[in-house]
C-alpha positions in Angstrom: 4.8 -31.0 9.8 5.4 -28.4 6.9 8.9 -29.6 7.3 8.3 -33.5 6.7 5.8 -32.7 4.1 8.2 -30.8 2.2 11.5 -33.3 2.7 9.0 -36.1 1.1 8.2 -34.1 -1.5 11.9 -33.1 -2.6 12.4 -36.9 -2.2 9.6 -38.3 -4.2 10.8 -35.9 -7.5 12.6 -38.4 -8.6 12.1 -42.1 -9.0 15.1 -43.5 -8.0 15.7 -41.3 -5.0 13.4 -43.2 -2.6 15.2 -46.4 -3.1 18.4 -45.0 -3.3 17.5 -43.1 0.3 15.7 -46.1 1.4 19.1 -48.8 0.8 21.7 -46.4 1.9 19.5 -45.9 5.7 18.8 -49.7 5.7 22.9 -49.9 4.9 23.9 -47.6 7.5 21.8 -49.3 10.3 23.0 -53.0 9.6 27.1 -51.3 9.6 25.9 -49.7 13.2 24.2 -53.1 14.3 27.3 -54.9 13.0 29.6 -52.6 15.1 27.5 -52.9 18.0 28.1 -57.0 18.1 30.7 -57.3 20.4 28.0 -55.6 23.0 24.6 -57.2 22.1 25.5 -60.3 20.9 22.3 -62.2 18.9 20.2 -60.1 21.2 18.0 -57.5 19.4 19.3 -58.1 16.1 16.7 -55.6 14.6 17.4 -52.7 17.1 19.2 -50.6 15.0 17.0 -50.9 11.6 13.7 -49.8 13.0 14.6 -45.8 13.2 15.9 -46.8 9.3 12.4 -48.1 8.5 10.7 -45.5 10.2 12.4 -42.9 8.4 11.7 -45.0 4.7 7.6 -45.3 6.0 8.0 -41.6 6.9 9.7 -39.7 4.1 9.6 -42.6 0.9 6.9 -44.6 0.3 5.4 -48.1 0.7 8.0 -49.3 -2.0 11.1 -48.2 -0.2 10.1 -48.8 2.9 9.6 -53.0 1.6 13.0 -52.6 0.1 14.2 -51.6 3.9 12.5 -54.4 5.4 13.7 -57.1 2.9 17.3 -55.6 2.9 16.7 -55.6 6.8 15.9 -59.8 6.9 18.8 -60.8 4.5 21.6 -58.3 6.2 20.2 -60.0 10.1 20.0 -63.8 8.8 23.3 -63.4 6.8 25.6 -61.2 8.1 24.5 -59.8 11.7 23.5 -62.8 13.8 26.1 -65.9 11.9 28.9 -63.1 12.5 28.3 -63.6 16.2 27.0 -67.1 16.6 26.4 -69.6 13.9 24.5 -71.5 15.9 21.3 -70.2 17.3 18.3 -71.4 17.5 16.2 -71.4 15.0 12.8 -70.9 16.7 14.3 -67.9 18.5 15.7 -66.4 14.6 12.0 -67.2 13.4 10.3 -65.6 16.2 12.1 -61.9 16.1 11.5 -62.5 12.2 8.1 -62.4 12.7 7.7 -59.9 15.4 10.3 -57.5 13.1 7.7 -58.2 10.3 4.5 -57.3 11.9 6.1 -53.8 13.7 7.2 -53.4 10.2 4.1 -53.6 8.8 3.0 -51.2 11.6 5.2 -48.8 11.0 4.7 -48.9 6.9 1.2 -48.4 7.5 1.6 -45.5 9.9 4.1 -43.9 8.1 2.0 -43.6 4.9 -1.3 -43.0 6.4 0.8 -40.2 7.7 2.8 -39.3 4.3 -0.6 -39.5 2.8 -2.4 -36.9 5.3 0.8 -34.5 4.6 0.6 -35.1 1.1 -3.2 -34.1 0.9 -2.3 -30.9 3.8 0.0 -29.4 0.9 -1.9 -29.7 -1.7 -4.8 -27.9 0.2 -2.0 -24.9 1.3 -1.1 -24.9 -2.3 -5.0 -24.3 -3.5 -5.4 -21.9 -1.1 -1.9 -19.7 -1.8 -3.5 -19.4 -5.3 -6.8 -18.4 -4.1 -5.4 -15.7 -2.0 -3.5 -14.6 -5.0 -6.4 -14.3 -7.3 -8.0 -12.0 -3.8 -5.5 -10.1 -3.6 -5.3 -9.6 -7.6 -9.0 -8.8 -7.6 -8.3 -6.5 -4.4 -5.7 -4.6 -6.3 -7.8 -4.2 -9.4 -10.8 -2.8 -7.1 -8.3 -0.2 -6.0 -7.1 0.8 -8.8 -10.8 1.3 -10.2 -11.8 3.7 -7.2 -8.2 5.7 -7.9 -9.9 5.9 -11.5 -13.3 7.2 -10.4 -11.8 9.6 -7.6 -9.8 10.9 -10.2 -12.9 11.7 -12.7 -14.6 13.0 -9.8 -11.8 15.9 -9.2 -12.0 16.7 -13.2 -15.5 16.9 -13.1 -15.3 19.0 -9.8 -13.0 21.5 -11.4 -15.0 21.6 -14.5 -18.0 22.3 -12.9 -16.4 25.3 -11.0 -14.8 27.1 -14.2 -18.0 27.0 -15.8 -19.9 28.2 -12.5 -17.1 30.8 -12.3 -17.5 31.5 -15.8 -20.9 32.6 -15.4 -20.6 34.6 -12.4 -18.1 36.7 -14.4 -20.5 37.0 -17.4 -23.8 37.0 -16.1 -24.3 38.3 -12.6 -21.1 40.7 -12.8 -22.3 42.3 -15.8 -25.7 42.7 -14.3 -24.6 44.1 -11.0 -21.9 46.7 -13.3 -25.5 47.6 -15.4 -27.1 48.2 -12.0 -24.1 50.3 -10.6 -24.2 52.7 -13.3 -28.4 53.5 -12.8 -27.9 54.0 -9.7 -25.1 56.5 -10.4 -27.4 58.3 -12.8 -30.3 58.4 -10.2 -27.6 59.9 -7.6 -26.9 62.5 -10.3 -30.4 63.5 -10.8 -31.7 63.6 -7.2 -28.6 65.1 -5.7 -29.6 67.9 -4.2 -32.3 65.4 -1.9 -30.1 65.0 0.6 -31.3 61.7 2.5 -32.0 60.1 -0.6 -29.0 60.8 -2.2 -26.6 59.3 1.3 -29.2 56.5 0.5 -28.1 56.3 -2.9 -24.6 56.1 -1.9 -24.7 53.6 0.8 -26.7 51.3 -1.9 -23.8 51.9 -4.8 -21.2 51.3 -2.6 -22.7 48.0 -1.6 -23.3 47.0 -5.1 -19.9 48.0 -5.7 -19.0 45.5 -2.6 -20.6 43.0 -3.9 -19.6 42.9 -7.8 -16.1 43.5 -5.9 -17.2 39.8 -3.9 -18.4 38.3 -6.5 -15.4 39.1 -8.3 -13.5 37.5 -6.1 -15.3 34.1 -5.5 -15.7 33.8 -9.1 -11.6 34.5 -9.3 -11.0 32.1 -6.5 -13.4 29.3 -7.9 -11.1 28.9 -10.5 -8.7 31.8 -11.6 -8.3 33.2 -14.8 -5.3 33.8 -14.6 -4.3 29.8 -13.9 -5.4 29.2 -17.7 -4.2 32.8 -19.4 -0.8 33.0 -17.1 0.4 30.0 -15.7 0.8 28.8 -12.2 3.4 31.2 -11.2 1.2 34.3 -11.9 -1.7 32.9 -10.3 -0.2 31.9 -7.1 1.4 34.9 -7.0 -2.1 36.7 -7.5 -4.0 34.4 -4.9 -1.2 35.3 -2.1 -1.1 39.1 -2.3 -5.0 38.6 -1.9 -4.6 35.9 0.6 -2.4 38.3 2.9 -5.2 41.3 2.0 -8.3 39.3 3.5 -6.7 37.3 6.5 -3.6 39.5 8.1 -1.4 37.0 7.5 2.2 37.7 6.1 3.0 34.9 3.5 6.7 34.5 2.3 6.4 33.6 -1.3 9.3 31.9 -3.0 8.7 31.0 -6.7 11.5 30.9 -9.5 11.2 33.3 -12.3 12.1 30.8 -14.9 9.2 28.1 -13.4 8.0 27.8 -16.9 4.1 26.4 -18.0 3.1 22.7 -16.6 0.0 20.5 -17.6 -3.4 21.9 -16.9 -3.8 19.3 -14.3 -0.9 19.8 -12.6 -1.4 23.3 -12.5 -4.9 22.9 -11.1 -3.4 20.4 -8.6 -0.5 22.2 -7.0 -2.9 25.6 -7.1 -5.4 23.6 -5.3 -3.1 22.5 -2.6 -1.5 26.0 -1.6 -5.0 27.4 -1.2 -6.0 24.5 0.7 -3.1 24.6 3.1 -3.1 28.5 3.6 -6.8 28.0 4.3 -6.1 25.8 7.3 -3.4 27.9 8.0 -5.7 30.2 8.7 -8.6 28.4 10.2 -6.9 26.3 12.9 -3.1 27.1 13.3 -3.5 30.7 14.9 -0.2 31.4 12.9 0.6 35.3 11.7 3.2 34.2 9.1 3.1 31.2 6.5 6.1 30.3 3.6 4.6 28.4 0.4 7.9 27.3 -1.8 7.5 25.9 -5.6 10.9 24.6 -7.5 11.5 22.0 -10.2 13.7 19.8 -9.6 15.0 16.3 -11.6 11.7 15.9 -13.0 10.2 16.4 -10.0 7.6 19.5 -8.6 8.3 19.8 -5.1 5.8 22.2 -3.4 6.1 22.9 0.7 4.2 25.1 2.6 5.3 25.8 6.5 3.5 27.6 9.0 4.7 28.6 12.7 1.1 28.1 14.8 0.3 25.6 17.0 1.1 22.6 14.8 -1.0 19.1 15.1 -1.7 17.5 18.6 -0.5 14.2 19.7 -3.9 12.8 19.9 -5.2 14.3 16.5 -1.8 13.1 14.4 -1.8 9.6 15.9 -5.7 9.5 15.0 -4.7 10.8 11.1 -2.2 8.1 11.0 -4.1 5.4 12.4 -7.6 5.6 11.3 -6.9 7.8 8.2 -9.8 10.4 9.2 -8.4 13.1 7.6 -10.6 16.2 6.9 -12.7 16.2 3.4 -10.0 19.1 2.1 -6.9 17.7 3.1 -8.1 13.9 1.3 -9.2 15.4 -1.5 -5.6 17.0 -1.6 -4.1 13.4 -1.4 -6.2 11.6 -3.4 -5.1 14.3 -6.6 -1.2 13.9 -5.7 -1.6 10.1 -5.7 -3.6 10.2 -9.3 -0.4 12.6 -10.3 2.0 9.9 -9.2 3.1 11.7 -6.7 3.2 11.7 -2.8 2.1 14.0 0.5 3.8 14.4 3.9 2.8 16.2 6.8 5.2 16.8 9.3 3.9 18.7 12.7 6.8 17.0 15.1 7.5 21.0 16.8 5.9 24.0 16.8 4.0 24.7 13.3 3.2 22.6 10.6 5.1 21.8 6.7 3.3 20.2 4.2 5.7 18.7 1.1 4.0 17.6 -2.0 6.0 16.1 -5.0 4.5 16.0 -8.2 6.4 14.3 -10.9 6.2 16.3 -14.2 6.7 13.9 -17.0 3.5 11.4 -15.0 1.1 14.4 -15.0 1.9 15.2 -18.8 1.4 11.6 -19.9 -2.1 11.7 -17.9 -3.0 15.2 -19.3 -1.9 13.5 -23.2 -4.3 10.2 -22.2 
């Protein structure tokens, strides 16, 4: 059906084509029923010009297919039937006439009640090709408002923790260092009481323990040194105290010459070590980790490998099919992708690697906007 619908509509282009189409078929099937004389004879003189008509009603029109039909009458009465016998009856010529005029008629009707139908079929594809291009446009935009609002969301996010790091550092750390040094002049005072003074020093260490803690949330909400140093510094910072707190041995390869990047893509590829070498240590049971960082044609290419139990079959084909990853690891996609960049996670063996490219010139044009 598509294929009729779209040979008539080729053929109806131009104006002259349906005639043209409809006398060379009416042509062809008055040379085949002249070569066929010698075996038929006057008998079935229309025979071979009914498939020619049928394809006129079919594919060209109601004028064509009259064309075919009158071309049809003056080839039979004046070449087809005196080449074979001069003299037949005229009551038998005036009969198949007739009958060839009314199947005619048939067939016309039939074959643009069904041009007609195919006609009206592609117009309706057609009106609903465009719709599904203006759904698919307003799909697109949607998405690209949501990549919008989840990337205000992460700003806002890491706003919201330098200034809650911020006053940590200023507020409650220089409380807790003003408490520290009373209780250090109380100690000095009631030294020689014994039991209060072990008391004494169980309390200041445990002040000291927690400025120390609060220290280092504060540092890890957002560190300082991110801003002051650059991203080399910091990551080199967060991984000696990484290895401190959790036992784990991390290889750290960074180039000397890494130079500064865009606040944003700093924030972004520290955000992403520290949330890989805190899975690392929640769920891969791995005692060594590797976090790499080179530039490279434009390009930040972050990987960070472990050699734990890697991802199981049932939980990587659920991450790949569903797309439930965890709340850390989205949020971790959903900055590359804003960056212009793209995540893999490849757990096919033992252990897991996570690769992150960042290009460099995207994430200062978003940093400029």
């Amino acid at each position: 059906m598509a294929t009729a619908s779209l040979v008539s509509a080729r053929i109806s282009k131009s104006i002259l084509a349906p005639y043209m189409m409809a006398f060379l078929a009416t042509v062809a099937g008055l040379f085949i029923r002249g070569a066929l004389n010698p075996f038929l004879g006057d008998y079935a003189p229309y025979v071979t010009l009914f498939p020619a008509l049928a394809f006129c009603a079919w594919y060209c029109g109601v004028g064509p297919s009259i064309l075919s039909v009158s071309l049809s009458l003056f080839g039979v009465r004046y070449w087809v039937i005196p080449s074979v016998e001069p003299h037949s009856s005229n009551m038998v010529r005036s009969i198949g006439m007739l009958v060839f005029l009314l199947a005619s008629g048939v067939v016309v009707y039939m074959g643009e009640a069904r041009r007609r139908e195919n006609e009206r079929l592609r117009r309706e594809q057609c009106s609903l090709e465009e719709r599904v291009q203006e759904r698919t446009a307003a799909l697109d935009s949607a998405n690209r408002d949501l990549r919008t609002l989840s990337a205000r969301l992460l700003q806002l996010q890491d706003e919201e923790r330098r200034r809650f790091a911020r006053e940590l550092h200023d507020s409650v750390g220089q409380s807790l260092a003003g408490l520290t040094l009373n209780l250090s002049a109380v100690r000095t005072d009631i030294e020689r009481l014994a039991k209060t003074a072990n008391a004494l020093s169980e309390s200041e260490a445990m002040v000291q323990e927690m400025s120390k803690e609060v220290r280092t949330i504060s540092y890890l909400l957002h560190p300082p040194l991110l801003d002051e140093a650059g991203l080399a510094s910091a990551l080199r910072w967060y991984v000696e105290g990484f290895t401190q707190r959790s036992k784990i041995q991390v290889e750290a390869e960074f180039p000397d010459d890494f130079g500064r990047l865009s606040q944003e893509l700093e924030t972004a590829v520290f955000r992403v070590v520290q949330e890989c070498l805190t899975n690392i240590h929640r769920h891969s049971g791995s005692q060594t980790a590797k976090v790499s960082i080179a530039r490279f044609n434009g390009l930040v290419l972050v990987e960070v490998a472990d050699r734990g139990k890697g991802i199981g079959p049932e939980k990587r084909y659920e991450m790949e099919t569903s797309g439930t990853l965890g709340v850390g690891l989205r949020g971790m996609r959903e900055r590359i992708l804003q960056l212009g960049g793209r995540m893999e996670i490849d757990s096919n063996g033992p252990g897991t690697v996570v690769r992150v490219q960042v290009p460099v010139a995207h994430s200062a044009e978003t940093a400029a906007a």
